[in-house]
MIMAR-854825 format. One line per 4 residues: their letters; for each residue x negated, y, z negated of N, C-alpha, C, CB. Coordinates in Angstrom, 1 decimal, padded with zeros to 4 digits, always signed. Glycine has a CB too. Example, Ala and Ser with C-alpha at 12.3 -4.5 7.8 and 13.67 -1.06 7.14 Angstrom:
residues 2
AS	-013.2/-005.7/-007.8/-012.3/-004.5/-007.8/-013.2/-003.3/-007.8/-011.3/-004.5/-009.0 | -012.8/-002.2/-007.1/-013.7/-001.1/-007.1/-012.9/+000.0/-007.9/-014.1/-000.6/-005.7
END
This chain:
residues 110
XXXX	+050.7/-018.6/+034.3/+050.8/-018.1/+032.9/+052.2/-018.6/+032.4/+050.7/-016.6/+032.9 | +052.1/-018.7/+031.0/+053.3/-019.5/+030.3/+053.9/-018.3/+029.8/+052.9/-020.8/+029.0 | +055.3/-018.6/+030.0/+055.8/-017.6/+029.0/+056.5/-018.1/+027.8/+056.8/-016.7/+029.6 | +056.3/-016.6/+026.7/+056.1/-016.9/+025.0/+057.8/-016.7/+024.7/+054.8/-015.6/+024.0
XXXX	+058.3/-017.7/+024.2/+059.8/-017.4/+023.8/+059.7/-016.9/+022.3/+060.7/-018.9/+023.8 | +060.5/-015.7/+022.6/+060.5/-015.6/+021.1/+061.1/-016.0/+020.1/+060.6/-015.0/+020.8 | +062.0/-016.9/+020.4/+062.0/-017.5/+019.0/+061.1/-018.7/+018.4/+063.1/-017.9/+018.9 | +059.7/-018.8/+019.1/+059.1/-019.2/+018.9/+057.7/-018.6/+018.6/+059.3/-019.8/+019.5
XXXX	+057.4/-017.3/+018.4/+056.5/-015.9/+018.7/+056.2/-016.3/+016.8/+057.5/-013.7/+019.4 | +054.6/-016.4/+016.3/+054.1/-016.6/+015.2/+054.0/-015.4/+014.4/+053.1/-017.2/+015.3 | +053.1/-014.5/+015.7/+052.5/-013.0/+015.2/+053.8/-012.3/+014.8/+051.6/-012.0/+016.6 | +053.8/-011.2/+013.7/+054.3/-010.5/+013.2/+054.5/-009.4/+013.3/+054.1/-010.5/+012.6
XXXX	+053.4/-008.6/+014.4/+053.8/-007.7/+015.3/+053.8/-008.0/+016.7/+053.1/-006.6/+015.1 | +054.5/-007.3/+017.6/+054.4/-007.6/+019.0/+052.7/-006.6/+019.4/+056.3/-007.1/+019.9 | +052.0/-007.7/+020.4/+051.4/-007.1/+021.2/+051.2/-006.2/+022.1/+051.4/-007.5/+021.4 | +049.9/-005.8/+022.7/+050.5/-004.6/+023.7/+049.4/-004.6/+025.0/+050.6/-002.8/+022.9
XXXX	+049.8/-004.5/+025.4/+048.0/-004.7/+026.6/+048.0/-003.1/+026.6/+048.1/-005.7/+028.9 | +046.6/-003.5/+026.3/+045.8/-002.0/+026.0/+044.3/-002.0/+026.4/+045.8/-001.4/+024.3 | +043.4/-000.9/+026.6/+041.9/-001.1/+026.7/+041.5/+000.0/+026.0/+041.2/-001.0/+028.0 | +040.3/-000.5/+025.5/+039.4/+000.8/+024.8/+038.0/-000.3/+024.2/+040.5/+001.7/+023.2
XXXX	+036.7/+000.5/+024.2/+035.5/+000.0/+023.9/+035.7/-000.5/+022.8/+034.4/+000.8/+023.8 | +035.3/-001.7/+022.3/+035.0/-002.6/+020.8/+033.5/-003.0/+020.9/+036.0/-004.2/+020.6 | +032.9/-003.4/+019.8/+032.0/-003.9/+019.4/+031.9/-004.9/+018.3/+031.3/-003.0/+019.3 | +031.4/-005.8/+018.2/+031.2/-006.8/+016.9/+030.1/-007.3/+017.4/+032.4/-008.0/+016.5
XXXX	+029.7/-007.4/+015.9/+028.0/-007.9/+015.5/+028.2/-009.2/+015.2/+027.2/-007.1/+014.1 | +027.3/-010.7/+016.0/+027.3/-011.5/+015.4/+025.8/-012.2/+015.4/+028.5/-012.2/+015.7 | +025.5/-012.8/+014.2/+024.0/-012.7/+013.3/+022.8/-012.1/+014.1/+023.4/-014.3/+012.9 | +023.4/-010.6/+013.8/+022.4/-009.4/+014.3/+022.6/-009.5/+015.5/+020.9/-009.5/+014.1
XXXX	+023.0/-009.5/+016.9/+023.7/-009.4/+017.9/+024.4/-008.5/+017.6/+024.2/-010.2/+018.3 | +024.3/-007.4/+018.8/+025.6/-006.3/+018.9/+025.9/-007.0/+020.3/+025.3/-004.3/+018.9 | +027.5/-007.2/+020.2/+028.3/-007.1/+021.6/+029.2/-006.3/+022.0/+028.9/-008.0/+021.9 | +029.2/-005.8/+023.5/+030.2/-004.8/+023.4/+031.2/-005.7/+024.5/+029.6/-003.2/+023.9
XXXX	+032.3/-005.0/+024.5/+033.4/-005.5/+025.3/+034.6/-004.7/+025.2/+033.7/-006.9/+025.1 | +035.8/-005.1/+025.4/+036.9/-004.1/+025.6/+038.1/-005.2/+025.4/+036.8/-003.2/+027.1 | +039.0/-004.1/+024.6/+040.1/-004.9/+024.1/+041.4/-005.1/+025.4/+040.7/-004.0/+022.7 | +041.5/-006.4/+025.0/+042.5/-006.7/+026.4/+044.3/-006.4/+025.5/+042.2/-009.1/+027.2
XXXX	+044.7/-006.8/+024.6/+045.3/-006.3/+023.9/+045.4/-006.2/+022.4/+045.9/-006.4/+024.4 | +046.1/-005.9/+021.6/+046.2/-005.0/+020.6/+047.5/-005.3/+019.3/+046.6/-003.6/+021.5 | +047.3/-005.2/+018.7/+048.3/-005.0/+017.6/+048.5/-004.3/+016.5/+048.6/-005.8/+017.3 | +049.1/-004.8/+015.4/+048.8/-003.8/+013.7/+047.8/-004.7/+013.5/+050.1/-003.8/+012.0
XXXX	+047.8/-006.0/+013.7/+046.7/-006.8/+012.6/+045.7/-007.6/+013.4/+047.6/-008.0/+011.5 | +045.6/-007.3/+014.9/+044.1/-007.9/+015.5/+044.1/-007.5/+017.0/+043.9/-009.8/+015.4 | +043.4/-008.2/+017.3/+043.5/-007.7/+019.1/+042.3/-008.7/+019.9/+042.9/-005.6/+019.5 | +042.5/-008.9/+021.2/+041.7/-009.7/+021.8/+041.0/-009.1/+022.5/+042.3/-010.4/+022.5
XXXX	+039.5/-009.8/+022.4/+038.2/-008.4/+023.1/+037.8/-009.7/+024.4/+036.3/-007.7/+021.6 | +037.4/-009.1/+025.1/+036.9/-009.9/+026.4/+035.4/-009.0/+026.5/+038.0/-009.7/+027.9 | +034.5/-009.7/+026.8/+032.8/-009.6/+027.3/+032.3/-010.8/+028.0/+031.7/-009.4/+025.9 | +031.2/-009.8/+028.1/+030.3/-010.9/+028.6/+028.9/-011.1/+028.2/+030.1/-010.8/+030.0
XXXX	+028.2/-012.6/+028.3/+027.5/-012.4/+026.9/+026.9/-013.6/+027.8/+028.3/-012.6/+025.0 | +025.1/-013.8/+027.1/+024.5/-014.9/+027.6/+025.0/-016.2/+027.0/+023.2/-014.8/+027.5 | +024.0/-017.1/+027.3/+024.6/-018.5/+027.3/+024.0/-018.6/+025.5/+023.8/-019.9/+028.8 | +022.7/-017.9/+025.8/+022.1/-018.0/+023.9/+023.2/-017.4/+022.8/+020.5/-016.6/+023.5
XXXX	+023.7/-016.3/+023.1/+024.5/-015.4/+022.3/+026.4/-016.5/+022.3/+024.5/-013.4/+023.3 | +026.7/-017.1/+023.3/+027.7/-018.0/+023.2/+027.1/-019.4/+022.3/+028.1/-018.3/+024.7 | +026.2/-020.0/+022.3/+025.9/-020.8/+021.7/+025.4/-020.3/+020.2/+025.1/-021.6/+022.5 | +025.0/-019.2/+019.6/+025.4/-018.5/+018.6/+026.8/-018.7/+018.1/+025.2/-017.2/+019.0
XXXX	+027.6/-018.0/+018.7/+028.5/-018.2/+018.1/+029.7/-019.3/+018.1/+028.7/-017.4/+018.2 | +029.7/-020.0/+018.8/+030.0/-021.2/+018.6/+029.2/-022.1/+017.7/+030.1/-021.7/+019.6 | +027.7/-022.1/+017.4/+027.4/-022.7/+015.9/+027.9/-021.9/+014.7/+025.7/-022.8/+015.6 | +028.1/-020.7/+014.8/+028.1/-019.9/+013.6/+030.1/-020.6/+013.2/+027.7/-017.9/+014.0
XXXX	+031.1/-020.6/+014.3/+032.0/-021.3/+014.2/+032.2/-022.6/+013.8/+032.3/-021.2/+014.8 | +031.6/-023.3/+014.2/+031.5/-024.4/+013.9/+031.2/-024.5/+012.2/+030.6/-025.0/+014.8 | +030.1/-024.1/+011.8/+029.8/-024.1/+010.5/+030.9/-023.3/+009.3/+028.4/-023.5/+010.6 | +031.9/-022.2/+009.6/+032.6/-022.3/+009.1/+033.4/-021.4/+010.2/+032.4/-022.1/+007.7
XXXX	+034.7/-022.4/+010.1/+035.7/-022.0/+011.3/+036.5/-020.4/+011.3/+037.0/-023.2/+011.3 | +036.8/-019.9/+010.0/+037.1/-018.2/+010.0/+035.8/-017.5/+009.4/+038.6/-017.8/+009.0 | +035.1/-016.9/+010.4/+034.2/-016.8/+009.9/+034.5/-014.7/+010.3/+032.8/-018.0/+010.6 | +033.9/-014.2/+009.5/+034.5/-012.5/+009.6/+032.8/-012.1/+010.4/+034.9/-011.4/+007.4
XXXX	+033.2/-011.1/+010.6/+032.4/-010.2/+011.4/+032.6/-008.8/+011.2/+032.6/-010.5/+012.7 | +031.5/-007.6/+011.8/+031.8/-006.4/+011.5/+032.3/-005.9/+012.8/+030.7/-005.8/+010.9 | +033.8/-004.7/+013.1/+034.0/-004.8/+014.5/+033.9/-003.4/+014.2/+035.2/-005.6/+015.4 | +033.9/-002.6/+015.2/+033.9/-001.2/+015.5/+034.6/-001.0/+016.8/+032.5/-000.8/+015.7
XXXX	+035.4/+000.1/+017.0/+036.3/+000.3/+018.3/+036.5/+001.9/+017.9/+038.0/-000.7/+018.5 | +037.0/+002.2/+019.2/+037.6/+003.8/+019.5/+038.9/+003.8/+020.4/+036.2/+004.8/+020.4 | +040.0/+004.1/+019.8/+040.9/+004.4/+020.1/+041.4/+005.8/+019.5/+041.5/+003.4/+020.0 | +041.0/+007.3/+020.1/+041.7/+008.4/+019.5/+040.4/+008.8/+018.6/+043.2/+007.8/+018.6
XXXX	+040.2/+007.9/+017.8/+038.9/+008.2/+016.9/+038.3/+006.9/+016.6/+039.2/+008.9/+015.4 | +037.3/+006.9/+015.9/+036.5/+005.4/+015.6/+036.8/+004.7/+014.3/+034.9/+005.5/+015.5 | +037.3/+003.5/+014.5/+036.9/+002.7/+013.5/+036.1/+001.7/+013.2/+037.7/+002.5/+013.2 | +036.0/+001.3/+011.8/+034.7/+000.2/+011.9/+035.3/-000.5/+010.7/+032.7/+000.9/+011.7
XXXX	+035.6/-002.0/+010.6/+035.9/-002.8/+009.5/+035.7/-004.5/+009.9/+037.5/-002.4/+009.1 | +036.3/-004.9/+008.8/+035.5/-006.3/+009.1/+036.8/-007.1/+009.4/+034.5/-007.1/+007.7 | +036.6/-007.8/+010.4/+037.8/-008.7/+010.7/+036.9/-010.1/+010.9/+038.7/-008.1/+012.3 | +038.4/-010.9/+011.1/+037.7/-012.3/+011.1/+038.3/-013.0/+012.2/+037.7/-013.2/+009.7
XXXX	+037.5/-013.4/+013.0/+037.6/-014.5/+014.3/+038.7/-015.8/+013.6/+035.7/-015.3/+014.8 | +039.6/-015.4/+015.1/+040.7/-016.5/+014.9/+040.5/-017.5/+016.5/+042.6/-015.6/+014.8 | +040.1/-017.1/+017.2/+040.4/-017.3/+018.3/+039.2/-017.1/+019.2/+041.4/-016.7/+018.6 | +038.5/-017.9/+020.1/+037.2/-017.7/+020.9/+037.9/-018.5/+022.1/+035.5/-018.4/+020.3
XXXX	+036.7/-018.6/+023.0/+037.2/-019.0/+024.2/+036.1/-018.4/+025.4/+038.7/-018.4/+024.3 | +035.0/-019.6/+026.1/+034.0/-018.8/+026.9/+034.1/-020.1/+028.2/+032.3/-018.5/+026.1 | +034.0/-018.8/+029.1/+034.1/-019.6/+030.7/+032.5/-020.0/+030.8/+034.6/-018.4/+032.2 | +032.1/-020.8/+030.8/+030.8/-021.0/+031.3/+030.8/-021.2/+032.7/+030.1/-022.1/+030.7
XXXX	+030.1/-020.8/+033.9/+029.8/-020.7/+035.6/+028.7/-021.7/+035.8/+029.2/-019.0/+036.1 | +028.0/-021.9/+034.8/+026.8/-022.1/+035.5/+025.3/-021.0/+035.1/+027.4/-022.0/+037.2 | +026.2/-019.9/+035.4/+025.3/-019.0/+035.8/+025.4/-017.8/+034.5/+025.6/-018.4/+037.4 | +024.7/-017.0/+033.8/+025.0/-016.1/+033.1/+025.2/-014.7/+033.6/+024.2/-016.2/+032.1
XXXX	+026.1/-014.0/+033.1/+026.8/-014.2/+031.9/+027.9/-015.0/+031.8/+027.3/-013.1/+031.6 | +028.3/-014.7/+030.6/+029.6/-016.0/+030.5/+030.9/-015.1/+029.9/+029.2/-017.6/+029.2 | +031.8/-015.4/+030.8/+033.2/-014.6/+030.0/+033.4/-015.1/+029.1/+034.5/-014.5/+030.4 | +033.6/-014.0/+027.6/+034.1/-014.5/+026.5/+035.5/-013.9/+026.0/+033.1/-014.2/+025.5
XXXX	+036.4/-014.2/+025.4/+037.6/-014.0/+024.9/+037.5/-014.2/+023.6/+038.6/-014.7/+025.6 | +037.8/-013.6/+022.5/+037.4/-013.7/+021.5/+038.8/-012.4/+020.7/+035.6/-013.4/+021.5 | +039.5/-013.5/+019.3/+040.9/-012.8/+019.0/+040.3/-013.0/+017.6/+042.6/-013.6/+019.4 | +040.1/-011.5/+017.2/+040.2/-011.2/+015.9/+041.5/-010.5/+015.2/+039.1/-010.3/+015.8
XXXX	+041.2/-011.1/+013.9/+042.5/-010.7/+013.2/+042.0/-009.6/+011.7/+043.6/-012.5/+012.6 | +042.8/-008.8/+012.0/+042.1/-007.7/+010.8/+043.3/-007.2/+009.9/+041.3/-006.1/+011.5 | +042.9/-006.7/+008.6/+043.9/-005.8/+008.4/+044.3/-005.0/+008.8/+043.9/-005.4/+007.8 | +045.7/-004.4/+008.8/+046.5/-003.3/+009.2/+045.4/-001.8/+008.8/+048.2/-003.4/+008.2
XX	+045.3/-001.3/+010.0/+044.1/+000.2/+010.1/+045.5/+001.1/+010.0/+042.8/+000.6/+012.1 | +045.3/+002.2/+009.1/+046.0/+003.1/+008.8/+045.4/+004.6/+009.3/+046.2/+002.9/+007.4
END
């Protein structure tokens, strides 16, 4: 693992490694997974998902590269708003499922 110098750090808040259930819908797909970490304005979810539901969303990316989605999580209480994919990333094995990594960026939840 690389480490992030900060005077070279983009994001505007610092990160935090955290977990808690998420969900985002993509074209009618619900996925669930859990946030690896966290911030004011997005957070990185990790699942696992078939090879159909990865190739979903990598066409749906492809066709337009920030493409939003509806997410839902519970931390404390629930929220549900629309963020938009910055960041994907799937291990394919061979075999399904397939780890996904997937960094949505949202507005600041008050």
């Amino acid at each position: 693992m690389t480490a992030v110098d900060a005077s070279t750090e983009r994001r505007r808040f610092k990160r935090v490694s955290i977990e808690f259930p998420v969900s985002y819908k993509i074209r009618g797909t619900t996925i669930l997974g859990r946030a690896i970490n966290a911030c004011n304005q997005g957070m990185m979810v990790e699942s696992y998902v078939g090879v159909k539901t990865a190739l979903q969303i990598l066409g749906m990316m492809k066709k337009k590269r920030r493409s939003r989605v509806g997410l839902e999580f519970t931390h404390k209480k629930t929220y549900r708003t629309e963020a938009e994919i910055r960041h994907f990333h799937f291990d394919f094995s061979g075999s399904e499922p397939c780890r996904s990594v997937v960094g949505f960026y949202m507005p600041e939840i008050t």
